[in-house]
C-alpha positions as CSV (number, residue, x, y, z in Angstrom):
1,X,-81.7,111.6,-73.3
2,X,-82.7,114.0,-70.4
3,X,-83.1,112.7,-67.3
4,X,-86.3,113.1,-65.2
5,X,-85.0,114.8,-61.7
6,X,-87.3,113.7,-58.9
7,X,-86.2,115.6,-55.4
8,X,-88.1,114.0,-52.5
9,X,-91.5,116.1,-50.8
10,X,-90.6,119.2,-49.3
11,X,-87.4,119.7,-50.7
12,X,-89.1,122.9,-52.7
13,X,-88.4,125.4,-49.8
14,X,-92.5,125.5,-48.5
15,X,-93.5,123.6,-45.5
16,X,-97.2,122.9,-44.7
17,X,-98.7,123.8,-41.6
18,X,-102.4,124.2,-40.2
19,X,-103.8,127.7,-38.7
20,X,-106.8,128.2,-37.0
21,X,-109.4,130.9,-38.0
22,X,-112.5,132.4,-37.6
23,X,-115.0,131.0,-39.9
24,X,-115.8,135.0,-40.8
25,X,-112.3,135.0,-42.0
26,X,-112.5,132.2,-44.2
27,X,-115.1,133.3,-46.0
28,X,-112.7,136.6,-46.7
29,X,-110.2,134.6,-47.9
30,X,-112.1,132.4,-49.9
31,X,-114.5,135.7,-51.8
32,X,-110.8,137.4,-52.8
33,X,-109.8,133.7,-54.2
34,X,-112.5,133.1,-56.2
35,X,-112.6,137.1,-57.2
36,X,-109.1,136.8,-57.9
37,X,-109.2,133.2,-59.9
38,X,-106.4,132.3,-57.0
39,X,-105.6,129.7,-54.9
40,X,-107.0,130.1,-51.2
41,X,-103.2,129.2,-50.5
42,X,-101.8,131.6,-53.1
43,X,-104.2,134.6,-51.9
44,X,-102.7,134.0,-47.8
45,X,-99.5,134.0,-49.4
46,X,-99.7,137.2,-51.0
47,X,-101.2,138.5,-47.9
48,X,-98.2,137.6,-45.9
49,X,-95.6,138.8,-47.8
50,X,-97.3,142.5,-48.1
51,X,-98.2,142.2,-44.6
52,X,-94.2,141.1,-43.5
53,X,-92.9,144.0,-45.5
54,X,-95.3,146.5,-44.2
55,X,-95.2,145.3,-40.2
56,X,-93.2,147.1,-37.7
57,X,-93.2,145.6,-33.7
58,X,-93.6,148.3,-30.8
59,X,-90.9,148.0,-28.3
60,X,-92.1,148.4,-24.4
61,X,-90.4,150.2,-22.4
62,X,-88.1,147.9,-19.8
63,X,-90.7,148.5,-16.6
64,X,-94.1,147.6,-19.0
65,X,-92.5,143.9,-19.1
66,X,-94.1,141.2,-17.7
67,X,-91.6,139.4,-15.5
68,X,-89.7,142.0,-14.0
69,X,-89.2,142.9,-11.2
70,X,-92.5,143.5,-8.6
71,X,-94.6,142.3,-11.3
């Protein structure tokens, strides 16, 4: 007979953590969930990951850092 694997919580590679947002935001999130027939979780998800692979960071140049130098 197979056996029945049970792996303890969190051992699926997500971790859960809380954000703070703008109630106006919410209500973004939540019209694309129900639009979509998503999770509120799945739709932030997909958000991330497009918004990840699409993000670039500007560099500053050396003398626009805080902590420098005179500033």
């Amino acid at each position: 007979m197979e056996k029945l694997i049970i792996r303890p919580s969190g051992e699926d590679g997500y971790r859960v953590f809380s954000v703070r947002m703008k109630r106006e935001l919410l209500d973004k999130l939540d019209a694309i969930a129900a639009e979509t027939n998503r999770s509120r979780n799945e739709v932030i998800g997909l958000l991330l990951d497009f918004a990840l692979e699409h993000a670039a960071v500007e560099k500053r140049p050396p003398e626009d850092r805080q902590g420098g130098e005179g500033g």
